[in-house]
ZAMIDREN-975960 format. One record per residue (C-alpha): x negated, y negated, z negated. Coordinates in steps of 0.1 Angstrom, whole numbers, plus 5000, padded with zeros to 4 digits. Layout:
<sekes>
XYZ...
</sekes>
This chain:
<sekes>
438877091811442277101794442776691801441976791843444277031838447276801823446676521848446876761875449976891866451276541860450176411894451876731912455276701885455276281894455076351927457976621932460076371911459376111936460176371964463776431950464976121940464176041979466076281988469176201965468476551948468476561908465076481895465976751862464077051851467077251864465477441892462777511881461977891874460177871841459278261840457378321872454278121884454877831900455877861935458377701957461477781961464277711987465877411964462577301960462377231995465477102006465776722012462176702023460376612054457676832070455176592060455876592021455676982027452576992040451376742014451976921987450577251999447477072012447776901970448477221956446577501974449877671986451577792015455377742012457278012029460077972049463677962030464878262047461678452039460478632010457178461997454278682000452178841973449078581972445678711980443378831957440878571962443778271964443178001935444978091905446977791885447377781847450877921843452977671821453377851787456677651776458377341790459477091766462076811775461776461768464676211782464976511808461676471822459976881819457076851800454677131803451977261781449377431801447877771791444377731777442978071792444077981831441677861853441477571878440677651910437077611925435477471958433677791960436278111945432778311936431778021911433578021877431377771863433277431848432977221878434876861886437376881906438576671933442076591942442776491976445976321977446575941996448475811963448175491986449775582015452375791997453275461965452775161994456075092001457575191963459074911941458274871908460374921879459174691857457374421869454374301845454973971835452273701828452273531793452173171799449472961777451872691760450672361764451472101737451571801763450271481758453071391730452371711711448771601714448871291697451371351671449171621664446071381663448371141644449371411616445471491611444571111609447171061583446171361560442471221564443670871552445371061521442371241512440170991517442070731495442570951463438771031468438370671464440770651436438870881417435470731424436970411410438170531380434970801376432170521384434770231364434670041396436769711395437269761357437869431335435069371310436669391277435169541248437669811227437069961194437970351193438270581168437970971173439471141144437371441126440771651133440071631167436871861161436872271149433872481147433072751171430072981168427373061198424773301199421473171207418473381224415073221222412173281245412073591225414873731229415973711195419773621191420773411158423973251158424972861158427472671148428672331160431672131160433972061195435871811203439371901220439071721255443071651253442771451222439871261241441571211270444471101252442170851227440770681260443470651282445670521254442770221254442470161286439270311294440170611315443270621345443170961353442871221323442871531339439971401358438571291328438971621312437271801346434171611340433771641303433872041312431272011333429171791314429871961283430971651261433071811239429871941222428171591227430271311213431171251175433771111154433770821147434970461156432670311185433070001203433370061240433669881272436369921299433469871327431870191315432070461335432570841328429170891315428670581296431770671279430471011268426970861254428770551241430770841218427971021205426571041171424070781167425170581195423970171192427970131202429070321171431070111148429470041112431269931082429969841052430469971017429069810983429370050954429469870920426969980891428570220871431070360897431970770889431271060915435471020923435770620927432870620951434470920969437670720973436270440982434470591015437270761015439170421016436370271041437070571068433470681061434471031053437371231038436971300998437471671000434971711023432371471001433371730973432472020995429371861004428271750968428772110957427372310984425272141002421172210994420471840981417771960958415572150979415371840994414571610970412371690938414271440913417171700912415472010904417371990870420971950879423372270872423372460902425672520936428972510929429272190905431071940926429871680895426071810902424971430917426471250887424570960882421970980917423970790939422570470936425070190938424369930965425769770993425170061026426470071059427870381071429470511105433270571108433970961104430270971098427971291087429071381047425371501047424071191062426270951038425071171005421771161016421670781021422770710983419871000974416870800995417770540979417770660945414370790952413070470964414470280933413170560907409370460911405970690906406170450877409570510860408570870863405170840844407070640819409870900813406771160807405570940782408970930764409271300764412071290785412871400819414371200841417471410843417971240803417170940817419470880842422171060816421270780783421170480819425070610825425970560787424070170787426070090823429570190807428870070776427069690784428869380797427169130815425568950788421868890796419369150774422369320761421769620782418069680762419969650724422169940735419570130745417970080716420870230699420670520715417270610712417770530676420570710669418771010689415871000665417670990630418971250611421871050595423571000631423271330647426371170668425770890696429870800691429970610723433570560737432970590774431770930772435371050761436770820791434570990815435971330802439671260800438871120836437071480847440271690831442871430850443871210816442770910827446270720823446370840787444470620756441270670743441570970714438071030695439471390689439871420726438371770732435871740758432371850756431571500769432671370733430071260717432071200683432371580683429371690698425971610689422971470712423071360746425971490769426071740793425271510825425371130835428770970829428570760859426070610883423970350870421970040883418769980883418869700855420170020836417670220846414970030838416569960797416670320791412870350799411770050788414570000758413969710729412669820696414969730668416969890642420369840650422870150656425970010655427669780683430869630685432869440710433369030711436268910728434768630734435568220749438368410769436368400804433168610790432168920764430069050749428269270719427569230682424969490668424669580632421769760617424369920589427870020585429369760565428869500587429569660616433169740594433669390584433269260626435869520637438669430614437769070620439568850649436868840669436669210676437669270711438469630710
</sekes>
Protein backbone atom coordinates (compact mmCIF):
# COMPACT_ATOMS: atom_id res chain seq x y z
CA UNK A 1 0.00 0.00 0.00
CA UNK A 2 2.80 2.35 0.92
CA UNK A 3 4.16 2.30 -2.99
CA UNK A 4 0.06 3.45 -4.07
CA UNK A 5 0.53 5.83 -1.70
CA UNK A 6 4.01 7.40 -2.97
CA UNK A 7 2.93 7.36 -6.62
CA UNK A 8 -0.11 9.09 -5.79
CA UNK A 9 1.44 11.72 -4.16
CA UNK A 10 4.05 11.97 -6.98
CA UNK A 11 1.36 12.05 -9.67
CA UNK A 12 -0.61 14.99 -7.73
CA UNK A 13 3.16 16.88 -6.66
CA UNK A 14 4.23 16.40 -10.84
CA UNK A 15 1.17 17.65 -11.73
CA UNK A 16 0.97 20.98 -9.57
CA UNK A 17 4.59 21.52 -10.79
CA UNK A 18 3.42 21.44 -14.27
CA UNK A 19 0.52 23.75 -13.25
CA UNK A 20 2.93 26.59 -11.98
CA UNK A 21 5.59 26.58 -14.32
CA UNK A 22 2.47 27.24 -16.75
CA UNK A 23 1.57 29.82 -15.05
CA UNK A 24 5.10 31.52 -14.66
CA UNK A 25 4.73 30.94 -10.85
CA UNK A 26 7.86 29.34 -8.91
CA UNK A 27 7.66 25.59 -8.95
CA UNK A 28 9.54 25.56 -5.02
CA UNK A 29 8.29 24.08 -1.91
CA UNK A 30 7.85 27.68 -0.68
CA UNK A 31 4.05 27.81 -0.33
CA UNK A 32 3.44 25.02 0.81
CA UNK A 33 2.05 24.76 4.46
CA UNK A 34 3.90 21.88 5.79
CA UNK A 35 1.97 21.72 9.29
CA UNK A 36 -1.67 21.44 8.30
CA UNK A 37 -3.18 18.76 5.94
CA UNK A 38 -2.98 19.41 2.66
CA UNK A 39 -5.41 21.78 1.30
CA UNK A 40 -5.35 24.56 -1.11
CA UNK A 41 -4.62 27.63 -0.59
CA UNK A 42 -5.04 31.01 -2.35
CA UNK A 43 -1.31 30.93 -3.96
CA UNK A 44 -2.02 27.61 -4.73
CA UNK A 45 -4.59 28.69 -7.03
CA UNK A 46 -3.50 31.61 -8.58
CA UNK A 47 -2.25 31.35 -12.30
CA UNK A 48 -4.66 28.53 -12.98
CA UNK A 49 -7.58 28.00 -15.20
CA UNK A 50 -10.96 26.69 -14.12
CA UNK A 51 -10.27 23.63 -15.76
CA UNK A 52 -6.90 22.69 -13.92
CA UNK A 53 -9.06 23.53 -10.82
CA UNK A 54 -11.50 21.23 -11.31
CA UNK A 55 -9.00 18.63 -12.37
CA UNK A 56 -7.31 18.42 -9.51
CA UNK A 57 -10.27 18.30 -7.14
CA UNK A 58 -11.93 15.73 -9.31
CA UNK A 59 -7.75 14.00 -8.93
CA UNK A 60 -7.71 14.65 -5.45
CA UNK A 61 -11.08 14.30 -3.79
CA UNK A 62 -11.30 18.01 -2.76
CA UNK A 63 -13.35 20.94 -3.09
CA UNK A 64 -11.22 24.12 -3.34
CA UNK A 65 -12.78 27.10 -1.76
CA UNK A 66 -12.90 30.30 -2.95
CA UNK A 67 -9.80 32.77 -2.14
CA UNK A 68 -11.87 35.04 -0.20
CA UNK A 69 -13.41 32.26 1.78
CA UNK A 70 -12.44 30.37 4.68
CA UNK A 71 -12.18 26.55 3.79
CA UNK A 72 -14.69 24.56 5.56
CA UNK A 73 -14.14 21.88 8.14
CA UNK A 74 -14.31 18.60 5.92
CA UNK A 75 -17.06 16.14 6.61
CA UNK A 76 -16.81 13.42 8.76
CA UNK A 77 -17.16 10.86 6.17
CA UNK A 78 -14.81 12.96 3.46
CA UNK A 79 -11.62 10.66 2.40
CA UNK A 80 -8.79 11.27 4.60
CA UNK A 81 -5.09 11.66 2.91
CA UNK A 82 -1.86 10.45 4.62
CA UNK A 83 -0.62 13.71 6.08
CA UNK A 84 3.10 14.22 4.89
CA UNK A 85 5.25 13.55 8.00
CA UNK A 86 8.41 15.62 6.83
CA UNK A 87 9.40 17.09 3.41
CA UNK A 88 12.79 16.63 2.31
CA UNK A 89 14.46 18.74 -0.59
CA UNK A 90 16.38 17.50 -3.34
CA UNK A 91 17.59 20.17 -6.18
CA UNK A 92 14.43 22.07 -4.67
CA UNK A 93 11.92 19.56 -5.72
CA UNK A 94 9.71 18.75 -2.01
CA UNK A 95 10.06 15.32 -1.41
CA UNK A 96 7.58 13.86 0.96
CA UNK A 97 7.55 10.89 3.05
CA UNK A 98 4.10 9.64 3.62
CA UNK A 99 2.78 8.59 7.06
CA UNK A 100 2.50 4.87 7.33
CA UNK A 101 -0.74 4.91 9.67
CA UNK A 102 -2.97 7.30 7.06
CA UNK A 103 -5.25 5.76 5.02
CA UNK A 104 -6.15 5.96 1.19
CA UNK A 105 -9.34 6.67 0.43
CA UNK A 106 -11.96 3.98 -0.65
CA UNK A 107 -14.69 3.66 -3.39
CA UNK A 108 -17.07 2.74 -0.68
CA UNK A 109 -16.04 5.11 2.89
CA UNK A 110 -17.71 2.01 5.03
CA UNK A 111 -14.96 -0.47 3.64
CA UNK A 112 -11.51 -0.17 5.21
CA UNK A 113 -10.31 -3.20 3.58
CA UNK A 114 -6.90 -2.83 1.33
CA UNK A 115 -8.47 -2.32 -1.94
CA UNK A 116 -6.71 -0.99 -5.52
CA UNK A 117 -7.29 2.07 -6.16
CA UNK A 118 -8.05 3.82 -9.34
CA UNK A 119 -6.83 7.19 -10.43
CA UNK A 120 -8.77 8.97 -12.90
CA UNK A 121 -6.76 11.48 -14.38
CA UNK A 122 -6.39 12.04 -18.67
CA UNK A 123 -2.38 12.11 -18.25
CA UNK A 124 -2.98 12.17 -22.10
CA UNK A 125 -4.93 14.99 -22.69
CA UNK A 126 -3.25 16.94 -19.96
CA UNK A 127 1.08 15.84 -21.37
CA UNK A 128 -0.15 15.94 -25.43
CA UNK A 129 1.06 19.05 -26.31
CA UNK A 130 4.36 19.06 -23.61
CA UNK A 131 7.89 18.90 -25.14
CA UNK A 132 10.34 16.80 -23.98
CA UNK A 133 13.31 17.68 -22.11
CA UNK A 134 15.52 15.19 -23.12
CA UNK A 135 14.84 13.52 -26.14
CA UNK A 136 15.96 9.65 -26.09
CA UNK A 137 18.41 9.14 -28.57
CA UNK A 138 18.83 5.83 -30.62
CA UNK A 139 22.25 4.14 -30.56
CA UNK A 140 23.27 3.58 -33.98
CA UNK A 141 24.68 -0.15 -34.92
CA UNK A 142 28.22 0.79 -36.46
CA UNK A 143 28.77 -0.82 -39.54
CA UNK A 144 32.38 -1.70 -40.64
CA UNK A 145 31.58 -1.21 -44.47
CA UNK A 146 32.68 -3.19 -47.15
CA UNK A 147 36.59 -1.93 -46.62
CA UNK A 148 36.44 -2.68 -42.87
CA UNK A 149 35.02 -6.07 -43.97
CA UNK A 150 37.68 -7.18 -45.97
CA UNK A 151 40.64 -5.93 -44.26
CA UNK A 152 39.04 -7.68 -41.49
CA UNK A 153 38.75 -10.94 -43.68
CA UNK A 154 42.33 -10.12 -44.90
CA UNK A 155 43.82 -9.82 -41.23
CA UNK A 156 42.12 -13.39 -40.21
CA UNK A 157 43.44 -14.92 -43.54
CA UNK A 158 46.89 -13.83 -42.82
CA UNK A 159 46.97 -15.02 -39.07
CA UNK A 160 45.68 -18.42 -40.53
CA UNK A 161 48.57 -18.59 -43.10
CA UNK A 162 51.04 -17.91 -39.91
CA UNK A 163 49.64 -20.57 -37.98
CA UNK A 164 49.34 -22.85 -40.42
CA UNK A 165 52.93 -22.51 -41.66
CA UNK A 166 54.74 -22.99 -38.22
CA UNK A 167 52.35 -26.05 -37.82
CA UNK A 168 53.93 -27.26 -40.80
CA UNK A 169 57.36 -26.28 -39.71
CA UNK A 170 57.04 -28.24 -36.72
CA UNK A 171 55.58 -31.31 -38.49
CA UNK A 172 58.76 -31.15 -40.66
CA UNK A 173 61.12 -31.09 -38.14
CA UNK A 174 58.87 -33.56 -35.61
CA UNK A 175 58.15 -36.30 -38.52
CA UNK A 176 62.14 -35.36 -40.11
CA UNK A 177 60.34 -34.49 -43.25
CA UNK A 178 62.74 -33.40 -46.12
CA UNK A 179 65.72 -34.31 -43.95
CA UNK A 180 69.13 -35.35 -45.82
CA UNK A 181 70.06 -38.99 -45.23
CA UNK A 182 73.34 -38.89 -43.48
CA UNK A 183 74.31 -41.06 -40.81
CA UNK A 184 75.98 -39.12 -37.51
CA UNK A 185 77.65 -40.67 -34.61
CA UNK A 186 76.57 -39.16 -31.05
CA UNK A 187 77.65 -39.41 -27.91
CA UNK A 188 75.52 -38.69 -24.73
CA UNK A 189 77.83 -38.15 -21.81
CA UNK A 190 77.00 -40.12 -18.35
CA UNK A 191 77.13 -36.42 -16.83
CA UNK A 192 74.22 -35.78 -18.55
CA UNK A 193 72.29 -38.41 -16.20
CA UNK A 194 71.52 -38.03 -12.10
CA UNK A 195 69.43 -40.39 -10.15
CA UNK A 196 66.11 -39.57 -8.84
CA UNK A 197 64.00 -41.90 -6.71
CA UNK A 198 60.08 -42.95 -7.37
CA UNK A 199 57.85 -44.81 -5.37
CA UNK A 200 56.22 -47.67 -6.91
CA UNK A 201 52.74 -49.23 -5.90
CA UNK A 202 52.03 -52.63 -7.21
CA UNK A 203 48.63 -54.20 -7.81
CA UNK A 204 48.89 -54.52 -4.12
CA UNK A 205 49.21 -51.59 -3.07
CA UNK A 206 52.52 -51.97 -1.63
CA UNK A 207 54.82 -48.93 -2.18
CA UNK A 208 58.81 -49.78 -2.57
CA UNK A 209 60.92 -47.19 -3.94
CA UNK A 210 62.97 -47.12 -7.37
CA UNK A 211 65.72 -45.67 -8.57
CA UNK A 212 66.74 -44.76 -12.07
CA UNK A 213 68.91 -42.57 -13.83
CA UNK A 214 67.44 -39.22 -16.05
CA UNK A 215 68.72 -37.68 -18.65
CA UNK A 216 68.57 -33.63 -18.61
CA UNK A 217 66.46 -32.94 -21.85
CA UNK A 218 68.65 -29.57 -22.27
CA UNK A 219 71.82 -31.50 -22.65
CA UNK A 220 69.87 -33.66 -25.27
CA UNK A 221 68.46 -31.05 -27.00
CA UNK A 222 71.67 -29.48 -27.16
CA UNK A 223 73.67 -32.99 -28.17
CA UNK A 224 71.13 -33.26 -31.26
CA UNK A 225 70.72 -30.02 -32.47
CA UNK A 226 74.46 -29.44 -32.35
CA UNK A 227 74.43 -32.67 -35.02
CA UNK A 228 71.99 -31.72 -37.07
CA UNK A 229 69.35 -34.05 -36.15
CA UNK A 230 66.83 -31.77 -34.44
CA UNK A 231 65.80 -27.77 -35.70
CA UNK A 232 63.74 -26.85 -33.05
CA UNK A 233 64.81 -27.81 -29.33
CA UNK A 234 62.29 -26.54 -27.37
CA UNK A 235 59.99 -28.63 -29.42
CA UNK A 236 62.25 -31.26 -29.01
CA UNK A 237 62.31 -30.92 -25.34
CA UNK A 238 58.06 -30.72 -25.38
CA UNK A 239 57.99 -34.10 -26.81
CA UNK A 240 60.63 -35.88 -24.79
CA UNK A 241 58.26 -34.65 -21.69
CA UNK A 242 55.57 -36.15 -22.91
CA UNK A 243 57.08 -39.21 -23.99
CA UNK A 244 59.09 -39.47 -21.07
CA UNK A 245 62.56 -40.03 -22.80
CA UNK A 246 64.67 -38.71 -20.38
CA UNK A 247 63.99 -42.04 -18.48
CA UNK A 248 64.27 -44.06 -21.82
CA UNK A 249 67.51 -43.30 -23.57
CA UNK A 250 71.18 -44.17 -22.34
CA UNK A 251 74.60 -42.96 -22.57
CA UNK A 252 76.35 -43.80 -24.82
CA UNK A 253 77.63 -43.07 -28.47
CA UNK A 254 74.94 -44.30 -31.18
CA UNK A 255 75.04 -43.85 -34.71
CA UNK A 256 72.03 -41.92 -35.91
CA UNK A 257 70.33 -40.69 -39.02
CA UNK A 258 69.28 -37.21 -39.83
CA UNK A 259 65.95 -38.75 -41.65
CA UNK A 260 64.85 -40.00 -38.21
CA UNK A 261 62.24 -38.47 -36.70
CA UNK A 262 61.39 -37.56 -33.08
CA UNK A 263 60.72 -41.04 -32.04
CA UNK A 264 63.31 -42.83 -33.88
CA UNK A 265 65.65 -40.57 -32.31
CA UNK A 266 64.47 -41.49 -28.80
CA UNK A 267 64.64 -45.46 -29.50
CA UNK A 268 67.82 -45.06 -31.62
CA UNK A 269 69.24 -43.60 -27.96
CA UNK A 270 68.30 -46.20 -25.78
CA UNK A 271 70.27 -48.83 -24.10
CA UNK A 272 70.60 -51.75 -26.18
CA UNK A 273 69.72 -50.03 -29.31
CA UNK A 274 71.09 -52.08 -32.76
CA UNK A 275 72.31 -48.15 -33.54
CA UNK A 276 74.41 -48.04 -30.42
CA UNK A 277 78.00 -47.54 -31.18
CA UNK A 278 80.44 -50.55 -30.21
CA UNK A 279 84.10 -50.41 -29.80
CA UNK A 280 86.20 -52.99 -29.22
CA UNK A 281 88.73 -53.69 -26.40
CA UNK A 282 91.41 -56.58 -26.27
CA UNK A 283 92.80 -56.98 -22.80
CA UNK A 284 96.34 -58.72 -22.81
CA UNK A 285 97.00 -61.82 -20.49
CA UNK A 286 98.28 -60.73 -17.42
CA UNK A 287 96.81 -57.20 -17.36
CA UNK A 288 96.14 -55.87 -13.31
CA UNK A 289 92.57 -54.85 -12.02
CA UNK A 290 93.98 -50.87 -12.69
CA UNK A 291 95.50 -51.28 -16.44
CA UNK A 292 92.28 -52.90 -17.59
CA UNK A 293 90.30 -50.14 -15.69
CA UNK A 294 92.27 -47.50 -17.58
CA UNK A 295 92.05 -48.98 -20.59
CA UNK A 296 88.08 -48.89 -20.72
CA UNK A 297 88.57 -46.10 -19.21
CA UNK A 298 90.76 -45.05 -22.34
CA UNK A 299 88.21 -46.80 -24.73
CA UNK A 300 85.14 -44.53 -23.40
CA UNK A 301 83.55 -47.80 -22.07
CA UNK A 302 83.22 -46.55 -18.64
CA UNK A 303 84.81 -44.14 -16.11
CA UNK A 304 87.48 -45.97 -13.66
CA UNK A 305 86.06 -44.65 -10.47
CA UNK A 306 82.93 -45.93 -11.22
CA UNK A 307 84.53 -49.64 -12.36
CA UNK A 308 86.05 -49.31 -8.73
CA UNK A 309 82.74 -48.62 -7.17
CA UNK A 310 81.32 -51.42 -9.06
CA UNK A 311 84.16 -54.03 -8.35
CA UNK A 312 83.76 -53.30 -4.63
CA UNK A 313 80.12 -53.03 -4.21
CA UNK A 314 78.44 -54.51 -6.51
CA UNK A 315 76.99 -58.42 -5.57
CA UNK A 316 79.24 -60.33 -8.21
CA UNK A 317 79.33 -63.42 -6.16
CA UNK A 318 75.94 -64.13 -5.47
CA UNK A 319 75.85 -64.31 -8.88
CA UNK A 320 78.41 -66.52 -9.82
CA UNK A 321 79.61 -69.59 -7.68
CA UNK A 322 83.46 -69.34 -8.68
CA UNK A 323 83.80 -66.26 -6.38
CA UNK A 324 82.34 -67.48 -3.23
CA UNK A 325 85.98 -67.28 -1.82
CA UNK A 326 87.08 -63.79 -2.55
CA UNK A 327 87.31 -61.26 0.62
CA UNK A 328 84.21 -59.67 0.95
CA UNK A 329 82.31 -56.07 -0.09
CA UNK A 330 84.34 -53.41 0.13
CA UNK A 331 87.73 -54.82 -1.51
CA UNK A 332 87.90 -52.78 -4.74
CA UNK A 333 90.87 -55.66 -5.57
CA UNK A 334 88.13 -58.55 -4.81
CA UNK A 335 88.00 -59.68 -8.84
CA UNK A 336 91.81 -59.94 -9.04
CA UNK A 337 92.56 -62.39 -11.38
CA UNK A 338 88.49 -63.25 -12.90
CA UNK A 339 88.47 -60.98 -15.61
CA UNK A 340 89.40 -62.98 -18.26
CA UNK A 341 91.56 -61.26 -20.89
CA UNK A 342 90.16 -61.28 -24.39
CA UNK A 343 89.28 -59.22 -27.16
CA UNK A 344 85.22 -57.89 -26.08
CA UNK A 345 83.09 -55.36 -27.48
CA UNK A 346 81.57 -53.05 -25.30
CA UNK A 347 78.99 -49.92 -25.69
CA UNK A 348 80.25 -46.27 -25.24
CA UNK A 349 79.19 -45.08 -21.64
CA UNK A 350 78.01 -48.62 -21.30
CA UNK A 351 76.50 -50.44 -17.96
CA UNK A 352 79.84 -50.87 -15.33
CA UNK A 353 77.62 -53.97 -14.25
CA UNK A 354 77.16 -55.16 -17.73
CA UNK A 355 81.01 -54.58 -18.69
CA UNK A 356 82.22 -56.60 -15.29
CA UNK A 357 79.92 -59.11 -15.88
CA UNK A 358 81.00 -59.76 -19.54
CA UNK A 359 84.84 -60.48 -18.36
CA UNK A 360 83.05 -62.81 -15.38
CA UNK A 361 80.85 -65.02 -18.16
CA UNK A 362 83.63 -65.46 -19.74
CA UNK A 363 85.82 -66.56 -17.08
CA UNK A 364 83.20 -69.07 -16.28
CA UNK A 365 82.97 -70.30 -19.68
CA UNK A 366 86.79 -70.68 -19.91
CA UNK A 367 87.18 -72.38 -16.27
CA UNK A 368 85.53 -75.76 -17.41
CA UNK A 369 83.51 -78.55 -15.12
CA UNK A 370 86.78 -80.06 -15.90
CA UNK A 371 89.40 -77.55 -14.56
CA UNK A 372 87.24 -77.62 -11.50
CA UNK A 373 87.30 -81.48 -10.90
CA UNK A 374 91.04 -81.16 -11.54
CA UNK A 375 91.69 -78.37 -8.87
CA UNK A 376 89.70 -80.89 -6.40
CA UNK A 377 92.08 -83.42 -7.19
CA UNK A 378 95.02 -81.07 -6.37
CA UNK A 379 93.57 -80.10 -3.14
CA UNK A 380 93.28 -76.81 -4.13
CA UNK A 381 90.51 -74.47 -4.75
CA UNK A 382 90.19 -72.63 -7.50
CA UNK A 383 90.62 -69.42 -5.70
CA UNK A 384 94.69 -70.85 -5.41
CA UNK A 385 94.50 -71.67 -8.66
CA UNK A 386 93.78 -68.74 -10.32
CA UNK A 387 96.29 -67.02 -7.52
CA UNK A 388 99.64 -69.69 -8.49
CA UNK A 389 98.07 -68.89 -12.81
CA UNK A 390 98.70 -64.95 -11.94
CA UNK A 391 102.40 -65.81 -10.57
CA UNK A 392 103.17 -68.21 -14.06
CA UNK A 393 101.58 -65.16 -16.39
CA UNK A 394 103.93 -62.50 -14.75
CA UNK A 395 106.60 -64.54 -14.43
CA UNK A 396 106.76 -66.68 -18.13
CA UNK A 397 107.83 -65.13 -21.48
CA UNK A 398 106.70 -66.42 -24.52
CA UNK A 399 108.85 -69.30 -24.88
CA UNK A 400 106.82 -72.45 -25.85
CA UNK A 401 106.31 -74.99 -22.51
CA UNK A 402 107.97 -72.47 -20.37
CA UNK A 403 104.84 -71.64 -18.71
CA UNK A 404 104.47 -75.52 -17.32
CA UNK A 405 108.42 -75.50 -15.82
CA UNK A 406 107.39 -72.48 -13.65
CA UNK A 407 104.59 -74.00 -12.50
CA UNK A 408 106.42 -76.77 -11.61
CA UNK A 409 108.44 -74.57 -9.47
CA UNK A 410 105.89 -73.46 -7.67
CA UNK A 411 104.21 -76.40 -6.77
CA UNK A 412 107.62 -77.61 -5.79
CA UNK A 413 108.67 -75.06 -3.82
CA UNK A 414 105.00 -75.17 -2.16
CA UNK A 415 105.57 -78.82 -1.12
CA UNK A 416 109.27 -78.62 0.46
CA UNK A 417 110.27 -77.71 3.68
CA UNK A 418 113.68 -76.20 2.63
CA UNK A 419 111.76 -73.32 0.48
CA UNK A 420 109.00 -72.25 2.74
CA UNK A 421 109.45 -68.92 0.33
CA UNK A 422 108.12 -68.96 -3.46
CA UNK A 423 110.73 -65.70 -3.97
CA UNK A 424 108.99 -64.62 -7.09
CA UNK A 425 109.76 -61.01 -8.21
CA UNK A 426 106.41 -59.93 -9.60
CA UNK A 427 104.59 -60.41 -6.54
CA UNK A 428 106.58 -57.38 -4.97
CA UNK A 429 105.78 -55.42 -8.37
CA UNK A 430 102.22 -56.13 -8.00
CA UNK A 431 102.44 -54.68 -4.31
CA UNK A 432 104.53 -51.61 -4.89
CA UNK A 433 102.01 -51.12 -7.77
CA UNK A 434 98.78 -51.56 -5.04
CA UNK A 435 100.62 -48.90 -2.43
CA UNK A 436 101.39 -46.35 -5.55
CA UNK A 437 105.38 -47.32 -5.97
CA UNK A 438 105.29 -48.42 -9.17
CA UNK A 439 107.92 -45.86 -10.63
CA UNK A 440 110.38 -46.99 -7.91
CA UNK A 441 112.86 -50.39 -8.45
CA UNK A 442 112.27 -53.60 -7.43
CA UNK A 443 113.42 -53.94 -3.41
CA UNK A 444 113.10 -57.69 -2.08
CA UNK A 445 112.73 -56.01 1.45
CA UNK A 446 109.86 -54.08 0.05
CA UNK A 447 107.25 -54.45 2.85
CA UNK A 448 104.15 -55.70 1.35
CA UNK A 449 102.28 -58.72 2.31
CA UNK A 450 102.36 -59.59 -1.34
CA UNK A 451 106.27 -60.34 -0.79
CA UNK A 452 106.77 -63.47 -1.06
CA UNK A 453 110.65 -63.15 -0.08
CA UNK A 454 109.15 -62.20 3.34
CA UNK A 455 106.25 -64.06 3.61
CA UNK A 456 105.75 -67.60 3.32
CA UNK A 457 103.11 -69.64 0.88
CA UNK A 458 100.97 -68.39 -1.65
CA UNK A 459 99.88 -64.61 -1.55
CA UNK A 460 97.03 -63.05 -0.32
CA UNK A 461 95.08 -62.92 -3.97
CA UNK A 462 95.91 -63.19 -7.71
CA UNK A 463 98.63 -60.72 -8.87
CA UNK A 464 97.01 -60.14 -12.10
CA UNK A 465 94.65 -61.70 -14.56
CA UNK A 466 95.84 -64.64 -16.32
CA UNK A 467 95.15 -66.50 -19.71
CA UNK A 468 93.94 -69.48 -20.26
CA UNK A 469 97.35 -71.05 -21.41
CA UNK A 470 98.10 -70.03 -17.65
CA UNK A 471 95.44 -71.45 -16.37
CA UNK A 472 95.56 -74.60 -17.72
CA UNK A 473 99.87 -74.93 -16.48
CA UNK A 474 98.87 -74.41 -13.01
CA UNK A 475 96.41 -77.42 -13.12
CA UNK A 476 98.06 -79.39 -15.25
CA UNK A 477 101.90 -78.23 -14.26
CA UNK A 478 105.12 -80.46 -15.57
CA UNK A 479 106.70 -82.74 -13.09
CA UNK A 480 110.31 -81.99 -12.56
CA UNK A 481 112.58 -80.99 -9.92
CA UNK A 482 113.70 -77.68 -10.68
CA UNK A 483 113.02 -74.55 -8.16
CA UNK A 484 115.09 -72.14 -9.36
CA UNK A 485 114.60 -69.98 -12.66
CA UNK A 486 116.52 -67.38 -14.03
CA UNK A 487 116.26 -64.93 -16.88
CA UNK A 488 118.10 -65.24 -20.50
CA UNK A 489 118.53 -62.23 -22.39
CA UNK A 490 118.52 -63.89 -25.16
CA UNK A 491 119.45 -63.34 -29.46
CA UNK A 492 118.31 -59.71 -28.69
CA UNK A 493 114.73 -60.07 -30.34
CA UNK A 494 113.53 -63.11 -27.91
CA UNK A 495 113.85 -64.45 -24.02
CA UNK A 496 113.52 -66.68 -22.13
CA UNK A 497 114.15 -68.96 -18.84
CA UNK A 498 116.98 -71.19 -17.47
CA UNK A 499 115.79 -73.59 -14.58
CA UNK A 500 118.15 -75.08 -12.08
CA UNK A 501 117.30 -77.92 -9.80
CA UNK A 502 119.95 -76.39 -7.09
CA UNK A 503 121.41 -73.24 -5.95
CA UNK A 504 124.78 -73.30 -7.34
CA UNK A 505 123.92 -73.35 -10.66
CA UNK A 506 121.27 -71.17 -10.61
CA UNK A 507 124.29 -68.70 -8.84
CA UNK A 508 126.79 -69.37 -11.47
CA UNK A 509 123.75 -68.28 -14.57
CA UNK A 510 123.02 -65.05 -12.77
CA UNK A 511 126.39 -63.63 -12.47
CA UNK A 512 127.02 -64.92 -15.94
CA UNK A 513 126.50 -62.55 -19.20
CA UNK A 514 123.76 -64.24 -20.27
CA UNK A 515 121.58 -63.39 -17.27
CA UNK A 516 119.01 -60.97 -18.34
CA UNK A 517 117.95 -59.58 -15.10
Amino acid sequence: MADYQDEFWDSVENDLRVSRESAGQPAGPENIDETKPFVWSEPDQAGLTGEEVENAERLTGITHPAPEEVPAEPAADAPVFPIPSEVQRDGGIPVYTLDENAELPHDDPGDTGPKDFHVDFDFEGKYRNASDPMPLSIRREKKTGLVGGLMYGIFVICLGLIFGCLLWLGAQDVLALGHKDSEVTVSIPASAFSEVTEEITDEEGNITAQTRNVCDLDTLAEIMFDNGLIKYKQLFKLYCRFSHADRKVGAGSYTLNTKYDYRALIYAAMPGSATRVEVSVTIPEGYTLKRIFALLEEKEVCSADVLWETAATYDFDSEYDFLTNIPGKGDQYRLEGFLFPDTYFFYTQDNPVRVIGKFLDNFENKFSDTYRERAAERGYSLRDVVTIASMIEREASSHEGERDQIASVIYNRISSSNFPYLQVDATILYGMARNGDEDKKLDTAYESSYNTYLHEGLPPGPICNPGEASLRAALYPESTNYYYYALNKGDGTTTWHEFFTNYDSFLAFVNSDAYGG
